[in-house]
DRENPA-3360 file (N, C-alpha, C; in nm, 2 decimals, always signed):
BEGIN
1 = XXXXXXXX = -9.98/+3.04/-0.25/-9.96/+3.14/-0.15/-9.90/+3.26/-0.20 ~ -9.77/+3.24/-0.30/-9.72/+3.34/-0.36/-9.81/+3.41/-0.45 ~ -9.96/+3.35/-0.55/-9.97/+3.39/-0.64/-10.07/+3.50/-0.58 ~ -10.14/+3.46/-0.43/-10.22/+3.51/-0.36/-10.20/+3.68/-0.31 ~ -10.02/+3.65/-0.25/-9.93/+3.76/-0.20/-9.94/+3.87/-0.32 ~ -9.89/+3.80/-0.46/-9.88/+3.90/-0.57/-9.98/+3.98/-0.59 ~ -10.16/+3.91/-0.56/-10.27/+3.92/-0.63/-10.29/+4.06/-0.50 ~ -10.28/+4.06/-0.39/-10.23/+4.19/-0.27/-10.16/+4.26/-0.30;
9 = XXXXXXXX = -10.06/+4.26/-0.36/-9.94/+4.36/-0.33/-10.01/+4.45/-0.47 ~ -10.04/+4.38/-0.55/-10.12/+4.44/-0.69/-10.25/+4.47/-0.70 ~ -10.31/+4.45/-0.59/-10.45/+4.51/-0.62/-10.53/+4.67/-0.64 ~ -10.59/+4.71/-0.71/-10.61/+4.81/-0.70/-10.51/+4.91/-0.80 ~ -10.41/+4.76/-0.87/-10.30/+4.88/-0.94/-10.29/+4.79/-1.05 ~ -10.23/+4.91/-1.15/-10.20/+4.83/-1.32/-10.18/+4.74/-1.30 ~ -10.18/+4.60/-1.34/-10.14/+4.47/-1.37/-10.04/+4.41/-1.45 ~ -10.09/+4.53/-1.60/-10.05/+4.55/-1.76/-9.87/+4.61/-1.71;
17 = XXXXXXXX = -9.80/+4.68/-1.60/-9.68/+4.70/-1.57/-9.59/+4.56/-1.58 ~ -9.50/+4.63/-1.63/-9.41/+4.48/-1.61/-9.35/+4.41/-1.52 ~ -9.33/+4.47/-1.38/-9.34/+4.42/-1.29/-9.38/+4.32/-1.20 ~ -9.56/+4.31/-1.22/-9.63/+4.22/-1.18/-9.59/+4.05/-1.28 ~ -9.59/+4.11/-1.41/-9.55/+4.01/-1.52/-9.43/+3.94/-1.45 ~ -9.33/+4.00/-1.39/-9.16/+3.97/-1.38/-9.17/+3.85/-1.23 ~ -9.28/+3.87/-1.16/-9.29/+3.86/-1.02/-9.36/+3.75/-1.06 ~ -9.49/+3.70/-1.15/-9.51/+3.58/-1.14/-9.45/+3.47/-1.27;
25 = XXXXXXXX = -9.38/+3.53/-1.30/-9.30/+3.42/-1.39/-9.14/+3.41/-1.33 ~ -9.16/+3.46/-1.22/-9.02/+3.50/-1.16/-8.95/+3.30/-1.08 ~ -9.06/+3.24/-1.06/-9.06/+3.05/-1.03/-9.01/+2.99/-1.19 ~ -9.10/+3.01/-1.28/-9.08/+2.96/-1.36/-8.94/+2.98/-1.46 ~ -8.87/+3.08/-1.47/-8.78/+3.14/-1.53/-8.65/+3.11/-1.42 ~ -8.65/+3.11/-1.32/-8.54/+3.00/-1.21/-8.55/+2.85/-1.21 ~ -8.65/+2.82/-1.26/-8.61/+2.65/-1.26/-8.55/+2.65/-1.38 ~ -8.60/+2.69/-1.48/-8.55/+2.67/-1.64/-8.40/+2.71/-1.62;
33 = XXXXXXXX = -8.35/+2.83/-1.56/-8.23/+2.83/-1.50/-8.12/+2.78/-1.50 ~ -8.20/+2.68/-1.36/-8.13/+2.59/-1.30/-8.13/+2.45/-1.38 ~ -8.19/+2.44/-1.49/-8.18/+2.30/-1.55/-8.08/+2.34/-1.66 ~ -8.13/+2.49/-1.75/-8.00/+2.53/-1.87/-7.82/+2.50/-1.76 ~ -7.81/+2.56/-1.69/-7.74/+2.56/-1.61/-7.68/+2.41/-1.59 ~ -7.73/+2.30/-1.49/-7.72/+2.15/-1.50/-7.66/+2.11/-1.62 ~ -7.75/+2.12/-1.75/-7.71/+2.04/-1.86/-7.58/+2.07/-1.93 ~ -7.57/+2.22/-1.90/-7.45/+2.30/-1.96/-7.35/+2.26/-1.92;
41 = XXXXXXXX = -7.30/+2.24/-1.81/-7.17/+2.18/-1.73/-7.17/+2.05/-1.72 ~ -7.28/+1.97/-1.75/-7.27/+1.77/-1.81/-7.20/+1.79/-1.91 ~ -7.25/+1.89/-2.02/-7.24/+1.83/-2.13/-7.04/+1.88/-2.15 ~ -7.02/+1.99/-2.05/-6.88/+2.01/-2.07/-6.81/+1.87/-2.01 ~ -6.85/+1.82/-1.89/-6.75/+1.68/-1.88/-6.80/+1.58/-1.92 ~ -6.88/+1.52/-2.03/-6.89/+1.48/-2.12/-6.85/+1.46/-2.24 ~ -6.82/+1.61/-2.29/-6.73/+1.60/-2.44/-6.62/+1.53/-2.40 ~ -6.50/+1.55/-2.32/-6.39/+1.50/-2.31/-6.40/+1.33/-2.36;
49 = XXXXXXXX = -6.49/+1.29/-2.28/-6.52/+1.12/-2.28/-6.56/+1.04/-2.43 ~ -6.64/+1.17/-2.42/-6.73/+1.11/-2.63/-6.58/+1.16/-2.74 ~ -6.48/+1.24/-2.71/-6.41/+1.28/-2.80/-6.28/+1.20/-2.78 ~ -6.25/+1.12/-2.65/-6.18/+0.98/-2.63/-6.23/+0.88/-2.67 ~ -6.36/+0.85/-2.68/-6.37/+0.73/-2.72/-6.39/+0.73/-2.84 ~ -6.36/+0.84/-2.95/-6.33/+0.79/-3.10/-6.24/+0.82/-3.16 ~ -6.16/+0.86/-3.02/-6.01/+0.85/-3.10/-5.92/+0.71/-3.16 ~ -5.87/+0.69/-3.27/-5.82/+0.59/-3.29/-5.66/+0.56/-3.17;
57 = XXXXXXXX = -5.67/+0.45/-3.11/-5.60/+0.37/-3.00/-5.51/+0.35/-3.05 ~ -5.51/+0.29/-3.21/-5.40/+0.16/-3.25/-5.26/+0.23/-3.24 ~ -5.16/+0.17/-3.19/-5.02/+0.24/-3.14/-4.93/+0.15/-3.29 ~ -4.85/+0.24/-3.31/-4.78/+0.20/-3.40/-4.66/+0.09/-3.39 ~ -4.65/-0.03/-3.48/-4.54/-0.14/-3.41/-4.43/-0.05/-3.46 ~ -4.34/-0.10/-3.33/-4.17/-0.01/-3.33/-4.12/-0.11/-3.44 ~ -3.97/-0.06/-3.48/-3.96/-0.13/-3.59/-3.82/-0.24/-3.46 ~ -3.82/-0.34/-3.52/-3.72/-0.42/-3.46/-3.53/-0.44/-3.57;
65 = XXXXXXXX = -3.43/-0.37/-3.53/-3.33/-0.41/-3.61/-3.27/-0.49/-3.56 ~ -3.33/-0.61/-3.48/-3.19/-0.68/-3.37/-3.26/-0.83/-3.46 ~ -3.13/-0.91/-3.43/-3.05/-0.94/-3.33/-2.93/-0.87/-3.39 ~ -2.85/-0.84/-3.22/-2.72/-0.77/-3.26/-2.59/-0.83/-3.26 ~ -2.52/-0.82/-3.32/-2.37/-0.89/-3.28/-2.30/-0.77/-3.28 ~ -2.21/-0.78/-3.14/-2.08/-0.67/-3.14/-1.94/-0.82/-3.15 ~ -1.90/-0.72/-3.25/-1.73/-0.78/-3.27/-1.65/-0.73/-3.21 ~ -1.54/-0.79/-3.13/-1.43/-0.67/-3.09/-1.36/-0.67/-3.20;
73 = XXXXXXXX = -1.30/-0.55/-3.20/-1.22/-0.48/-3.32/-1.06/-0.48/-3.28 ~ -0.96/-0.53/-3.27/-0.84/-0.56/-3.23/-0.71/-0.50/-3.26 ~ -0.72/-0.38/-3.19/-0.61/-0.29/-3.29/-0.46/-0.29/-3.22 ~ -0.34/-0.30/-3.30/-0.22/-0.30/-3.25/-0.22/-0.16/-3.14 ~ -0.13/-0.22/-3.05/-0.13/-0.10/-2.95/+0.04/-0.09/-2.94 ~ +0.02/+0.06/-3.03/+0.18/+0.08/-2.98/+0.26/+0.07/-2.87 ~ +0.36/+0.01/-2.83/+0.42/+0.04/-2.69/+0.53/+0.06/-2.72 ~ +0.59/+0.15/-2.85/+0.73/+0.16/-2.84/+0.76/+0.29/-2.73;
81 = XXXXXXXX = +0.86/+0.26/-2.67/+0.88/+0.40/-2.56/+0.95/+0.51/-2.60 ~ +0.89/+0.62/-2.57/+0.91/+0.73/-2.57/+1.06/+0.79/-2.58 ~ +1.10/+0.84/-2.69/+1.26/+0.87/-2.69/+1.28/+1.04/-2.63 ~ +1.32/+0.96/-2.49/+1.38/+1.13/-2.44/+1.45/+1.24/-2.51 ~ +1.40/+1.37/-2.46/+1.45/+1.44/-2.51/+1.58/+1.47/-2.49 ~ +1.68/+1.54/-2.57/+1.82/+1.56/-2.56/+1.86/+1.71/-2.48 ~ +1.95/+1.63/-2.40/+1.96/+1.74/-2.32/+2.08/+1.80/-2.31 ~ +2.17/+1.77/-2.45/+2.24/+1.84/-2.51/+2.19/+1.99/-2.59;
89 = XXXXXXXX = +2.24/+2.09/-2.53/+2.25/+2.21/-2.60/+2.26/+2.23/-2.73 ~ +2.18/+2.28/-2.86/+2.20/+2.33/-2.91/+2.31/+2.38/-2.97 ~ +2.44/+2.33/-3.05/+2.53/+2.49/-3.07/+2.44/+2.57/-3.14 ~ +2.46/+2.73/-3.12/+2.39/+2.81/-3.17/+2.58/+2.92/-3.18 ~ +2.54/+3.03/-3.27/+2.62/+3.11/-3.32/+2.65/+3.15/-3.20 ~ +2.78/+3.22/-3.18/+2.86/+3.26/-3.07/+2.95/+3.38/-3.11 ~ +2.91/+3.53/-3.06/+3.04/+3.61/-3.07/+3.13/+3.67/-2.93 ~ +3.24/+3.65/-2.94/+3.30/+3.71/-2.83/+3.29/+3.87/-2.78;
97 = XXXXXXXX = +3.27/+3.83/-2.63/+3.22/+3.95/-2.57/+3.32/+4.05/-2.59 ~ +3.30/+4.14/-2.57/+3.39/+4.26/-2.59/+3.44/+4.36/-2.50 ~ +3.36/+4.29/-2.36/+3.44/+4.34/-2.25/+3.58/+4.32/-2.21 ~ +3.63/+4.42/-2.14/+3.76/+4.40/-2.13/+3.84/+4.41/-1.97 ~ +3.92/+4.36/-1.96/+3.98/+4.33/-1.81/+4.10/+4.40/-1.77 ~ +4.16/+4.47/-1.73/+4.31/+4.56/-1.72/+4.37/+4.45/-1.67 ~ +4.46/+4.44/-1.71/+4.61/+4.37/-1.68/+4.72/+4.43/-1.73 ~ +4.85/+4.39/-1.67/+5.00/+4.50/-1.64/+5.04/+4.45/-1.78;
105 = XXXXXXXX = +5.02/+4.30/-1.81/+5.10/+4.29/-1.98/+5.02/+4.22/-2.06 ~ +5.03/+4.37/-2.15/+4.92/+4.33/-2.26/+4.95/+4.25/-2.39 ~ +4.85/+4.14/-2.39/+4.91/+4.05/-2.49/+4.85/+4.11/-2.67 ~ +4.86/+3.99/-2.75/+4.88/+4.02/-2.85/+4.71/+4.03/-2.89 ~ +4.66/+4.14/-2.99/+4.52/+4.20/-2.94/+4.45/+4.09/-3.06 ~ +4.32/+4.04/-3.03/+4.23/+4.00/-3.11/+4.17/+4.09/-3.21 ~ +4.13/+4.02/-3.34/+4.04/+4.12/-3.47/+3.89/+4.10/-3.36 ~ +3.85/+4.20/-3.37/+3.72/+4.30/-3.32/+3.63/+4.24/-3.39;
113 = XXXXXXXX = +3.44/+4.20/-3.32/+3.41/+4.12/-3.39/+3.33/+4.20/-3.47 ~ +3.26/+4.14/-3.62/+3.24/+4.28/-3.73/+3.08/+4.26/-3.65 ~ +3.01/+4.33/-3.72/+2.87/+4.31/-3.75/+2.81/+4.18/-3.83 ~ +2.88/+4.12/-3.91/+2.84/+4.00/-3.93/+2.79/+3.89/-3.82 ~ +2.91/+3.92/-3.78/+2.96/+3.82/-3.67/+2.84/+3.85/-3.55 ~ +2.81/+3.97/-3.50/+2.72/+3.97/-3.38/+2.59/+3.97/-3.40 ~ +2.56/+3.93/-3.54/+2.41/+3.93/-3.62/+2.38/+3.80/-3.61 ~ +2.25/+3.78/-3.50/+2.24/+3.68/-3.48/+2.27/+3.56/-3.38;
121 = XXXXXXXX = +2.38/+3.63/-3.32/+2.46/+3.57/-3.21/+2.45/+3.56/-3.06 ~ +2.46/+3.48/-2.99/+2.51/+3.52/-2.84/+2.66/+3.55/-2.80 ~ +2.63/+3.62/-2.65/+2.77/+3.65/-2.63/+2.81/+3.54/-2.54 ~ +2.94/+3.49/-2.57/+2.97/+3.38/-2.55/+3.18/+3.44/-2.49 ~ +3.26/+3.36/-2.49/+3.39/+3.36/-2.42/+3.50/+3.39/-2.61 ~ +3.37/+3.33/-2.67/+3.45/+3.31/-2.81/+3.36/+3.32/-2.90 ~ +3.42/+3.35/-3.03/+3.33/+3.32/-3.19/+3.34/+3.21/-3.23 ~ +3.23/+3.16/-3.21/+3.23/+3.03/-3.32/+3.11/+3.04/-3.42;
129 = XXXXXXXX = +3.10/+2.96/-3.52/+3.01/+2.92/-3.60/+2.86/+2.86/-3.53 ~ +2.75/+2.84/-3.59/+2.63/+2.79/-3.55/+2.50/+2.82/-3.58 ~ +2.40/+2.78/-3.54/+2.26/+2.83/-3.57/+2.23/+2.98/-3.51 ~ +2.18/+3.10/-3.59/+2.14/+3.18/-3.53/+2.05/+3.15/-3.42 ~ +2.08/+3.28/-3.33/+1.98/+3.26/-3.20/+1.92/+3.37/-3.13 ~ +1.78/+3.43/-3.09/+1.78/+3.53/-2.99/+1.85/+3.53/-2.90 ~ +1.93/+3.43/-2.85/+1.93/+3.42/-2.65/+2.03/+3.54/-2.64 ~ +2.06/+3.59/-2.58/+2.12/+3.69/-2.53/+2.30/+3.64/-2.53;
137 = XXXXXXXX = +2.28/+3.54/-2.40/+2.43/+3.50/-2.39/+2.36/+3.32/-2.43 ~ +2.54/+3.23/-2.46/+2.48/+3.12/-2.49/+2.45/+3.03/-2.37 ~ +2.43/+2.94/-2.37/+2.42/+2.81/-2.29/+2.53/+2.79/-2.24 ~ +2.56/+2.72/-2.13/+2.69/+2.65/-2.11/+2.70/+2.52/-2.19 ~ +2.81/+2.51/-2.21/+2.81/+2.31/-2.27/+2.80/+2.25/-2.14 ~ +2.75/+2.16/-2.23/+2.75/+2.00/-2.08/+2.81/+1.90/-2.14 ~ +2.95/+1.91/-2.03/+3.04/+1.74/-2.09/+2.93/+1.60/-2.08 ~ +3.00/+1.54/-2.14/+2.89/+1.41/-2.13/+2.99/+1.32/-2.07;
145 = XXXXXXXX = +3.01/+1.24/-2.04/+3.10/+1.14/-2.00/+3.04/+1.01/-1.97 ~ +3.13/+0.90/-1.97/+3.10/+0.77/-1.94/+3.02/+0.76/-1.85 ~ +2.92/+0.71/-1.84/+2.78/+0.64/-1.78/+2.81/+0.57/-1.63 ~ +2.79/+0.64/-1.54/+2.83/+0.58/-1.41/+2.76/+0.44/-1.36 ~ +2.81/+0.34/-1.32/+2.76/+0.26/-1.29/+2.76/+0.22/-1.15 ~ +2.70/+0.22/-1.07/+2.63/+0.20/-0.94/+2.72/+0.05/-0.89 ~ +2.77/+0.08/-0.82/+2.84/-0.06/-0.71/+2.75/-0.14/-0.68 ~ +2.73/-0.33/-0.67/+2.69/-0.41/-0.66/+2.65/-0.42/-0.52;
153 = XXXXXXXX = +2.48/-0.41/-0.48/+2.45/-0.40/-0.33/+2.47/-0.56/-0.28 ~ +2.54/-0.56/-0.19/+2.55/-0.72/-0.12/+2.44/-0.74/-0.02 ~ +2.47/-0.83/+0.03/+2.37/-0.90/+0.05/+2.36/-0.84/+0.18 ~ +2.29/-0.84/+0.32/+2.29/-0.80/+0.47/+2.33/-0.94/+0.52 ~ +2.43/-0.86/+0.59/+2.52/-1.02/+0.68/+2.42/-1.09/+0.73 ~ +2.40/-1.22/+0.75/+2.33/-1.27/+0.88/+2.36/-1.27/+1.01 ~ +2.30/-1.22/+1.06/+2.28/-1.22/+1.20/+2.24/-1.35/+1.28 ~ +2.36/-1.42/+1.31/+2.37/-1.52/+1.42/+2.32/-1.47/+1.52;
161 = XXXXXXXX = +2.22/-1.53/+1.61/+2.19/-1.57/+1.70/+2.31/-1.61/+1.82 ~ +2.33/-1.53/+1.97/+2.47/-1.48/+2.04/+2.44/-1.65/+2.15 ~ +2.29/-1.66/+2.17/+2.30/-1.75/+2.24/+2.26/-1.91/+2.21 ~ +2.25/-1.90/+2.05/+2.26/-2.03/+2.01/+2.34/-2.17/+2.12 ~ +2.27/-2.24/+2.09/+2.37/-2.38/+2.15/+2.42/-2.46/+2.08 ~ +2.58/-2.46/+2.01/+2.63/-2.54/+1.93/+2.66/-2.66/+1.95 ~ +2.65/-2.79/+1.84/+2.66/-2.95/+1.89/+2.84/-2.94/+1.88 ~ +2.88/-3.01/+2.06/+3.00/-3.02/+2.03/+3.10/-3.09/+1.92;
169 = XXXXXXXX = +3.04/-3.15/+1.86/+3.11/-3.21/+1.75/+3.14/-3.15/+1.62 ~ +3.02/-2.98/+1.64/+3.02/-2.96/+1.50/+3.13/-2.82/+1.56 ~ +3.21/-2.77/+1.64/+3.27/-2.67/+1.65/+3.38/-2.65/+1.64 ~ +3.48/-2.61/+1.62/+3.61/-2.63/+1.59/+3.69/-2.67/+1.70 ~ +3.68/-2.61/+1.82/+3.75/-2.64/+1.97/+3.67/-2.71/+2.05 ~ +3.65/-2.78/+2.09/+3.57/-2.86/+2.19/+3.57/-2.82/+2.31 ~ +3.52/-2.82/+2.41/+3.52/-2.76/+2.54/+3.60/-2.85/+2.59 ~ +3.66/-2.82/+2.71/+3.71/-2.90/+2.78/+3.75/-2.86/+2.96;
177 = XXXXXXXX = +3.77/-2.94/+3.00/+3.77/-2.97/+3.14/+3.91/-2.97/+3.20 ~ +3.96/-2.90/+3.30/+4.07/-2.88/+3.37/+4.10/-2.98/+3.41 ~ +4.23/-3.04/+3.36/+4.31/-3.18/+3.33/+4.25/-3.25/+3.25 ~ +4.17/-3.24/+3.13/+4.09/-3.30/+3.03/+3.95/-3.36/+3.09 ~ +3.90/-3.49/+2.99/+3.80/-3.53/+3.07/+3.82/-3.64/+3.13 ~ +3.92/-3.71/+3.14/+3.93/-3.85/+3.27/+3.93/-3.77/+3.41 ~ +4.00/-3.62/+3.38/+4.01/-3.54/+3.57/+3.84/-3.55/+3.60 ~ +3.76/-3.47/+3.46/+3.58/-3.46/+3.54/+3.57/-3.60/+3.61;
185 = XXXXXXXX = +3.61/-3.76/+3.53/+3.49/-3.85/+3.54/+3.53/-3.86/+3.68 ~ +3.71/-3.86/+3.74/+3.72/-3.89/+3.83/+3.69/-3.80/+3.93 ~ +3.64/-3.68/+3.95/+3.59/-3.57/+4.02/+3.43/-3.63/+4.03 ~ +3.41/-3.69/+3.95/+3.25/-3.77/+3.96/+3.22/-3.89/+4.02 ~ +3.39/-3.97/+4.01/+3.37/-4.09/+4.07/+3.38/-4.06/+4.25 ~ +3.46/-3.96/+4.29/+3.53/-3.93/+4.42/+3.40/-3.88/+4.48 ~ +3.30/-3.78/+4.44/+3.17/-3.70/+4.50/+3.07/-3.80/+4.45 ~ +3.08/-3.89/+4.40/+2.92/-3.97/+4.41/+2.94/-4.08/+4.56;
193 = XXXXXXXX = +2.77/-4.04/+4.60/+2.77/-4.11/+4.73/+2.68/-4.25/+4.66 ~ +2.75/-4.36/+4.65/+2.67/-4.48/+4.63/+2.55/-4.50/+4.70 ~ +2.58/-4.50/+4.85/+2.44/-4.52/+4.92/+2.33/-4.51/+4.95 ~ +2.35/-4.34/+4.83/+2.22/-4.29/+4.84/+2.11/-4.37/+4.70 ~ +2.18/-4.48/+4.64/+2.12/-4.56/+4.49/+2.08/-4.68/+4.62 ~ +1.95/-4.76/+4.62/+1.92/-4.84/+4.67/+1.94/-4.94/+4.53 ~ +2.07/-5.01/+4.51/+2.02/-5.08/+4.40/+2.18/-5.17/+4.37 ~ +2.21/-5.27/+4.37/+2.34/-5.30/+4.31/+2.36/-5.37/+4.22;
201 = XXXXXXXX = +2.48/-5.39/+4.13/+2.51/-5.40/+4.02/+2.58/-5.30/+3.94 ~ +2.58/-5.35/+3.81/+2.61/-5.24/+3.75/+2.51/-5.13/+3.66 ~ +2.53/-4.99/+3.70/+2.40/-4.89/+3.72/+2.42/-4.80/+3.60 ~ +2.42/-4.77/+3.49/+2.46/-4.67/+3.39/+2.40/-4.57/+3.38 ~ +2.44/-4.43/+3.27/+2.33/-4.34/+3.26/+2.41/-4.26/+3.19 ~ +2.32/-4.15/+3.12/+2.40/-4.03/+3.02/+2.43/-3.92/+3.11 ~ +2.48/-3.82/+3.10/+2.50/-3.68/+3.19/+2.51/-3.59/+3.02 ~ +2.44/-3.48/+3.01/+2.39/-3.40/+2.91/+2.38/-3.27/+3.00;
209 = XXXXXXXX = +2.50/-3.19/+2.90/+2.47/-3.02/+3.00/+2.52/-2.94/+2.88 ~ +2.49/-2.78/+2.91/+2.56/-2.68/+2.81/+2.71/-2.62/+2.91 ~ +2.80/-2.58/+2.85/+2.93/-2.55/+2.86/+2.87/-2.39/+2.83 ~ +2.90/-2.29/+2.90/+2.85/-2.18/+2.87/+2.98/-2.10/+2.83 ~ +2.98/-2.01/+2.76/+3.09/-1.93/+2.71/+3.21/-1.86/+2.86 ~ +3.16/-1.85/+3.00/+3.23/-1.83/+3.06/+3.25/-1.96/+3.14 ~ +3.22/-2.07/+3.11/+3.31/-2.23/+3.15/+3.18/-2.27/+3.27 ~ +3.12/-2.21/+3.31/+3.02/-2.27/+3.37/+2.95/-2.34/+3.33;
217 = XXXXXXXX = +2.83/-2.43/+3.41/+2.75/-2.51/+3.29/+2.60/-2.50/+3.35 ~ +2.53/-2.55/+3.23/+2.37/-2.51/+3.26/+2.31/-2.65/+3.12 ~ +2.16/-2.63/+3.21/+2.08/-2.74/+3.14/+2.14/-2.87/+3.18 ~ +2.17/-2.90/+3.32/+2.22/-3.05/+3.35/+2.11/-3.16/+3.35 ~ +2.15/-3.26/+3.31/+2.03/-3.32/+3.29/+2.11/-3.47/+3.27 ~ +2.07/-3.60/+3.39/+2.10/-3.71/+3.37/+1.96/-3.83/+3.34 ~ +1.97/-3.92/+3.24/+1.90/-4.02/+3.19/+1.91/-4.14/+3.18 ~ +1.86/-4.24/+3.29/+1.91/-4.38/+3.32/+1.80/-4.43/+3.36;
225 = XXXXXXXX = +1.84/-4.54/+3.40/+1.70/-4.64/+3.40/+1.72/-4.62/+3.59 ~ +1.75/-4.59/+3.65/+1.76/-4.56/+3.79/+1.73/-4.43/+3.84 ~ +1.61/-4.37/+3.85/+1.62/-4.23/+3.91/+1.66/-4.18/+4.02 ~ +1.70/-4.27/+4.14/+1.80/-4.24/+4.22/+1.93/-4.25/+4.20 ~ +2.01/-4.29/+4.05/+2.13/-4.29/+4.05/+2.13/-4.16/+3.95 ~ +2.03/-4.12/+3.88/+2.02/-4.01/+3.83/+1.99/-3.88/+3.92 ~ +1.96/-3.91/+4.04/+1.94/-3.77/+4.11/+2.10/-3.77/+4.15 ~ +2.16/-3.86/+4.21/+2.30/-3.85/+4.26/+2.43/-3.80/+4.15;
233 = XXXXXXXX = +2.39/-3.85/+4.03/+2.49/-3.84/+3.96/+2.45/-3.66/+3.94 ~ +2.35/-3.60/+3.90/+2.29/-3.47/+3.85/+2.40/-3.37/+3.98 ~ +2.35/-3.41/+4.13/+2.40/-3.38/+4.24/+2.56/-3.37/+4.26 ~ +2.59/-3.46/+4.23/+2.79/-3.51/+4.23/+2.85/-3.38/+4.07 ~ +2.77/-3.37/+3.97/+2.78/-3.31/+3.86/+2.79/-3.09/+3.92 ~ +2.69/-3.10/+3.96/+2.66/-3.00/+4.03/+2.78/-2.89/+4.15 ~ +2.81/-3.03/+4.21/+2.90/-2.99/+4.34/+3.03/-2.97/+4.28 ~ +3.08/-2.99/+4.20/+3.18/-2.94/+4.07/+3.20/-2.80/+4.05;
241 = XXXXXXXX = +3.29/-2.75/+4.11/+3.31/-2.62/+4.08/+3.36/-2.53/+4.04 ~ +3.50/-2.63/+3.95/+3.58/-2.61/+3.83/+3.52/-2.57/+3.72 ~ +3.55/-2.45/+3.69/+3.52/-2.40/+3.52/+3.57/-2.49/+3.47 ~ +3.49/-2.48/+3.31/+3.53/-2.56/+3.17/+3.58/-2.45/+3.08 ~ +3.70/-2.54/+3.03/+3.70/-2.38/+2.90/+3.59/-2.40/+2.76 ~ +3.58/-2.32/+2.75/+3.46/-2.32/+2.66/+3.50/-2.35/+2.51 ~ +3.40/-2.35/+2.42/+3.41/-2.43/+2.27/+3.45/-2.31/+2.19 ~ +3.57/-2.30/+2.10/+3.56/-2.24/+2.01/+3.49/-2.25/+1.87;
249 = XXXXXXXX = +3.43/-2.17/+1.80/+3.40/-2.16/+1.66/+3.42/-2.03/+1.56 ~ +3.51/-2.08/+1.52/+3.56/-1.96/+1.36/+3.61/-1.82/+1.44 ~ +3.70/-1.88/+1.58/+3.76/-1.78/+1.62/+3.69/-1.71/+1.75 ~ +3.54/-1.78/+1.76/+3.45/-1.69/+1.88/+3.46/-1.78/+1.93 ~ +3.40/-1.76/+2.11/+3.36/-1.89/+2.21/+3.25/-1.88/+2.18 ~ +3.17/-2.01/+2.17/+3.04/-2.00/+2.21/+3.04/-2.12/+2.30 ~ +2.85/-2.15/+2.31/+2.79/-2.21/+2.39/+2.77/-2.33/+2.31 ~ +2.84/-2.47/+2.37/+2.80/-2.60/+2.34/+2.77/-2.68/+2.44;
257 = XXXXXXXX = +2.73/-2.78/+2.35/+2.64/-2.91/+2.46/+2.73/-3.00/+2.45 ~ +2.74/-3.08/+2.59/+2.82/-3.23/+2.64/+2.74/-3.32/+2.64 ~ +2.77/-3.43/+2.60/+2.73/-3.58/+2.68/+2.82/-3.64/+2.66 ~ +2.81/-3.73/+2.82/+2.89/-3.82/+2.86/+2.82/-3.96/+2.90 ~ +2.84/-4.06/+2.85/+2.83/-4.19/+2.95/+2.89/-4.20/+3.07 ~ +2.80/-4.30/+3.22/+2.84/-4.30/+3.35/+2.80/-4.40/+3.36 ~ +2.89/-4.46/+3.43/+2.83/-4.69/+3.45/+2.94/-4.64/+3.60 ~ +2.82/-4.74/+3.69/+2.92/-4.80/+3.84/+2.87/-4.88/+3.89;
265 = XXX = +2.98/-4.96/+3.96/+2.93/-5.07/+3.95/+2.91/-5.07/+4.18 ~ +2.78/-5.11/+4.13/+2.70/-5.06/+4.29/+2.73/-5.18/+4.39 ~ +2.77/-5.21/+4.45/+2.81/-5.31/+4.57/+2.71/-5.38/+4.70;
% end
């Protein structure tokens, strides 16, 4: 169809022009083209692959220096301590200042100090000998004296406990009862109501209380094989309204504990 179109558009005219030449080889000169073209860009990602695969691979062996042994190395470690520095002054050369003071009587006058003497020196109260020095004026001295020694810290008192309850046996004064203790038992025997123990014979029991520092008592407590002669005796103990004087220890009252035995004999 195209060669038909060309054989029209050209009829009747030179052929021998280059033109008509350019227009029917104009198919055949685009494919060729398109194939130089194709092969040219294979063959570029191609070389990469042909020029890896004859490269030599073989990796070189690392060299091995092991096996390792660490030794510890053990070096004396100084710990002698550190010797403070002295905090004694220096003497250094000293000339006397040359200022002067008015006063009404003048004493006997000092030699003037030369130029030797202030070469090198501080001004000081006096001339003495010493190491030359820039400073201006000298240091003060610093007395040194005996080494103060710190007073021995004691110990912190103990702190007793105000309401402890001391065993009467272990305190120096014992408590005791207005007219001793035969006046309590009989103050116990006169207020116990027998009748209220359903039981006769003879009925025993302990009575156990604290003596409190102002003669009162607390923690009453009786233990018998009768708890109705224990509620009466606790009761008769109770109705008691005599202070006790209270227990001394090491000069203080404190708080101690009583027991007594109680036997009656029930009818």
């Amino acid at each position: 169809m195209k060669d038909n179109l060309d054989e029209i558009v050209f009829s009747n005219r030179n052929k021998a022009y280059g033109a008509y030449a350019l227009r029917n080889e104009y198919s055949s000169q685009l494919t060729k083209a398109l194939f130089v073209g194709v092969a040219f860009f294979a063959s570029l990602s191609v070389i990469p692959l042909v020029v890896s695969a004859f490269q030599d691979k073989t990796v070189a062996p690392t060299e091995d220096f092991g096996p390792y042994e660490i030794t510890a190395i053990e070096e004396p470690i100084d710990v002698s301590k550190p010797i403070p520095a002295s905090t004694v002054p220096v003497k250094v050369k000293t000339v006397e200042s040359t200022s002067y003071t008015p006063v009404r009587e003048v004493k006997k006058n000092k030699p003037l100090p030369t130029d030797d003497d202030k070469k090198g020196a501080a001004l000081s109260s006096e001339t003495s000998a010493g190491e030359e020095t820039k400073l201006t004026v000298a240091p003060p001295a610093i007395k040194v004296g005996p080494p103060t020694v710190a007073p021995p810290i004691a110990p912190p008192a103990k702190i007793e406990d105000p309401n402890i309850v001391i065993d009467g046996a272990k305190v120096d004064v014992a408590a005791d009862f207005k007219g001793g203790i035969n006046a309590f038992r009989e103050k116990v025997a006169q207020n116990f109501d027998t009748e209220s123990v359903d039981r006769t014979g003879m009925v025993s029991g302990v009575i156990t209380f604290v003596v409190e520092k102002d003669g009162s008592i607390s923690n009453l407590k009786v233990t018998g094989a009768s708890s109705e002669f224990n509620s009466e005796a606790e009761r008769t103990v109770k109705a008691i309204k005599t202070k006790w004087t209270p227990a001394q220890l090491k000069g203080k009252t404190v708080r101690s504990s009583f027991r007594m035995p109680i036997s009656m004999k029930i009818e």
